[in-house]
N, C-alpha and C positions, 0 to 999 in steps of 0.2 A: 589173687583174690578175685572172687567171681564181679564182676561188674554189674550193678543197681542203676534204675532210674527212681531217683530224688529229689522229692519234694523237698524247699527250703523254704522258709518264712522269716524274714527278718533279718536284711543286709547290713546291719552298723557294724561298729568296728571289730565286734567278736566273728558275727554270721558272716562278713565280709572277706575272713581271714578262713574261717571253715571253708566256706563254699571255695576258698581258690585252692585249697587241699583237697578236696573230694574229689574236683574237674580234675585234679594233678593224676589225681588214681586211676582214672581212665571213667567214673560212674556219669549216666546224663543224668545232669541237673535239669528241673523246672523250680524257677524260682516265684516268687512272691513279695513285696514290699510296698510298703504306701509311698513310698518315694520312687516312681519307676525308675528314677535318672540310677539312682545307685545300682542297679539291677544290668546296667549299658557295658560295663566293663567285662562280664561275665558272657552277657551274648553277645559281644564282636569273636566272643572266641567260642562260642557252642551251646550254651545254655537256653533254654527256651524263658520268655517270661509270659506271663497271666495274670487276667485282669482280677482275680479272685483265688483265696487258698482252695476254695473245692476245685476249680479249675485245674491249678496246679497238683494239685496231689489228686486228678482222677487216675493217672495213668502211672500212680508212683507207686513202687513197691517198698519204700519206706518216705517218712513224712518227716523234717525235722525241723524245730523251732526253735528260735533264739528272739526272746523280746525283753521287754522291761518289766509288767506287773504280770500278777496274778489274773487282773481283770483281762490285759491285753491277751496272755495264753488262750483266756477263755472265748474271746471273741473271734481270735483265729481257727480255733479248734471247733466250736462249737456255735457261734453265732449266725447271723443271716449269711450266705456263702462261704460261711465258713468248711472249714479240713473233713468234717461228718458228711456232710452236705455232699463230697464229690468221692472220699476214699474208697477203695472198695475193700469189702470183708476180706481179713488176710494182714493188710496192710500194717504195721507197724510204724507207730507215731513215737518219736522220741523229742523229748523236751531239756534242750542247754538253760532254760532261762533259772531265773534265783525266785521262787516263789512258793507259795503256802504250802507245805507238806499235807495238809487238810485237804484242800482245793484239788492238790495233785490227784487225792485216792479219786475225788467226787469228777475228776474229769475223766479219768479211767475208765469207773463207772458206766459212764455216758457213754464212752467210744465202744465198750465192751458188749452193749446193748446192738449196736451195729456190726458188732463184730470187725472191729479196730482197737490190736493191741498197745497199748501204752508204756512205755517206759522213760521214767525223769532220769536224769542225767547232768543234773546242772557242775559248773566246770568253775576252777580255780585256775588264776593265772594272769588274764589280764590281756589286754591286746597285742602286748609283747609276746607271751609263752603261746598265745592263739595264731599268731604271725611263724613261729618258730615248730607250731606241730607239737608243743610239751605241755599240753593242759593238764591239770591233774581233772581225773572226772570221777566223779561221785554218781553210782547209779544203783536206783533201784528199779528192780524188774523180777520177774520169774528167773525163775534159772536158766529157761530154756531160752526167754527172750533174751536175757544177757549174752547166752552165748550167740544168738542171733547177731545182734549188734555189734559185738566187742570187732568182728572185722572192721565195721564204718568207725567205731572207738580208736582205734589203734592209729586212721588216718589224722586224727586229729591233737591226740595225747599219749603222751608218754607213763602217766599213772593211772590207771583204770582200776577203781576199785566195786566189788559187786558188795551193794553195802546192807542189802535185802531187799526184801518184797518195795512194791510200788510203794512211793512216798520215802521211804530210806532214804533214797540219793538227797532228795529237798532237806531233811532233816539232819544228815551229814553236813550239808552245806552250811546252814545256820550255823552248826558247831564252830565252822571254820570261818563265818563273819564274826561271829563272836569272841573266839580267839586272835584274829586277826585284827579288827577294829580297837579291841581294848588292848589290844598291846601298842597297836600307833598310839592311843592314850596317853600309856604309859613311858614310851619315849618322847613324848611332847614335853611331860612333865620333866624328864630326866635332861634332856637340853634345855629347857628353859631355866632349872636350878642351877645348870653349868653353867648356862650364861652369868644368872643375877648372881654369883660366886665369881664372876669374873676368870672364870677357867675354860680353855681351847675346844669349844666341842668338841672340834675332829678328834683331839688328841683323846678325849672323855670315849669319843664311840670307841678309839683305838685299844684302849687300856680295856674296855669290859667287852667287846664281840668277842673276844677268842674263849670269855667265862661263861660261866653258865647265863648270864645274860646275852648273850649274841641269840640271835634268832637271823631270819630273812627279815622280816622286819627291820628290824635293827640296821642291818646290811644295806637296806632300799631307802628308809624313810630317815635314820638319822641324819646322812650328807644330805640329803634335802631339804631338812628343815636347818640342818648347821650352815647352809650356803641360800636359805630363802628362796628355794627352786620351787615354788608351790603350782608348777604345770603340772597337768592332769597324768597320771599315769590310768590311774580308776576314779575316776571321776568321785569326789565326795558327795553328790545325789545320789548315788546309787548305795553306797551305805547308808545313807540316811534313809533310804526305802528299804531296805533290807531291815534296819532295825526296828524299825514301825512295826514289820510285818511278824518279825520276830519276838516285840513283846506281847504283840497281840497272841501269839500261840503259846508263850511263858503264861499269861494270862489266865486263859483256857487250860492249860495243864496246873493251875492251881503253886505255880511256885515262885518263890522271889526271890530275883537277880539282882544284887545290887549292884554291882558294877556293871552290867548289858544297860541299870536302868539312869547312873549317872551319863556313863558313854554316850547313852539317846542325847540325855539334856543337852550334851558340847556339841554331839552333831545339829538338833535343832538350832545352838545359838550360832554355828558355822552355816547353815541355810537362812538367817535371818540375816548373816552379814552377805550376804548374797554372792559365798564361796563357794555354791554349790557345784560349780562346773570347773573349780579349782581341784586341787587332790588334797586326800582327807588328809594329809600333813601337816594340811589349814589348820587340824584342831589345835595347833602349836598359835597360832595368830588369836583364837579363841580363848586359849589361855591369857596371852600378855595382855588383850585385852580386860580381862579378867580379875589382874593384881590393880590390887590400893596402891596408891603414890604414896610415898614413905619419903 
């Protein structure tokens, strides 16, 4: 694979796991983060850092970001020294984060006027599968920028689906909080009945994973919440931002979910018991808390 210099924006535990795969590849990174310290492990071993994304991404022949909101995309991308401010025309910006399929087209847009192509990309999997190089990734781009990218793609996952034009990949994504979240739900419920029946979780998850109720889900979040493991795997604020953002575009497209729209409610009353930094397994604690004393 031809070797790129890359911009990266955004070292936590996903960006932190990409950028030590890409350097693996042989590509030079310039990095970018508000926390320079996290940036220290990457340049002892070659990577440049910068006090600003235009900085970092003048000399990059692709741009890539990993952050938390929609609004943070925007301010790296486009704000005061922001990714616009230094790119040069050519360059291609691709975006890992979970945010507005909306937003997505409208920042395109923007880059597309400077002539900076765009392509979202946001990824499943977790810091685990981001550690291991098996991200599933959801991308929307031209066809021709997909196959631009699917080289830096393939360093970092193992499923790469091209899901169409800009805004797709973001819009795949939601699918897949949405299926994903309301199924943790649904196994909350279904251990917590096993409990108040006085029957074996484990043995409960054992009997139904191999039926048509097994999922990964099933597989990840039942022995966790059967053995009250509630450390972070994906942190439960970040679904709870994901789902915000996603009823705001159910909204907007005129339709009603009702199970995205109870799901919200357990996540908000799992952010008011201040499990936000727990993993969303809590919505099982959300529950018990929940039942009448009988």
């Amino acid at each position: 694979m031809t070797t790129s210099t890359i911009a990266f924006v955004g070292l936590g535990a996903m960006g932190g796991q990409m950028v030590r795969h890409l350097m693996a590849a042989g590509h030079r990174l310039h990095l970018y983060a508000r926390r320079p310290e996290s940036a220290a492990p990457f340049v002892e071993k070659g990577a440049t850092f910068f006090e600003t994304p235009a900085l970092a991404a003048a000399q990059a022949d692709f741009v890539i970001t990993n952050v938390t909101t929609t609004q943070d995309v925007e301010a790296v991308l486009l704000g005061e020294n922001g990714v616009a401010q230094g790119a040069r025309p050519g360059a291609i910006c691709m975006d890992h984060s979970t945010i507005s399929a909306e937003a997505t087209r409208r920042i395109a847009e923007r880059l597309a006027r400077r002539g900076i192509r765009f392509v979202d990309a946001p990824v499943s999997g977790g810091p685990t599968r981001a550690a291991q190089a098996s991200l599933s990734i959801m991308v929307g781009a031209s066809r021709e920028d997909f196959e631009t990218v699917k080289p830096l793609l393939s360093v970092l996952g193992t499923t790469i689906t091209h899901v169409g034009e800009v805004g797709a990949g973001q819009v795949a994504k939601a699918c897949n909080q949405i299926v994903q979240v309301i199924n943790i739900q649904g196994i909350a419920e279904a251990m917590l009945f096993a409990a108040r029946s006085g029957v074996d979780q484990d043995k409960v998850i054992e009997a139904i994973s191999q039926g048509l109720a097994g999922s990964r889900m099933l597989d990840m979040m039942g022995p966790k919440m059967a053995h009250r493991d509630f450390s972070a795997g994906i942190e439960a604020r970040l679904h709870d931002k994901d789902f915000s953002m996603i009823l705001d575009a159910v909204a907007e497209a005129g339709l009603s979910l009702p199970a995205l729209s109870l799901v919200k409610g357990q996540l908000t009353a799992l952010m008011e018991n201040g499990w936000g930094h727990d993993d969303t397994s809590s919505l099982l604690r959300v529950l018990e808390g929940q039942q009448q004393v009988h």
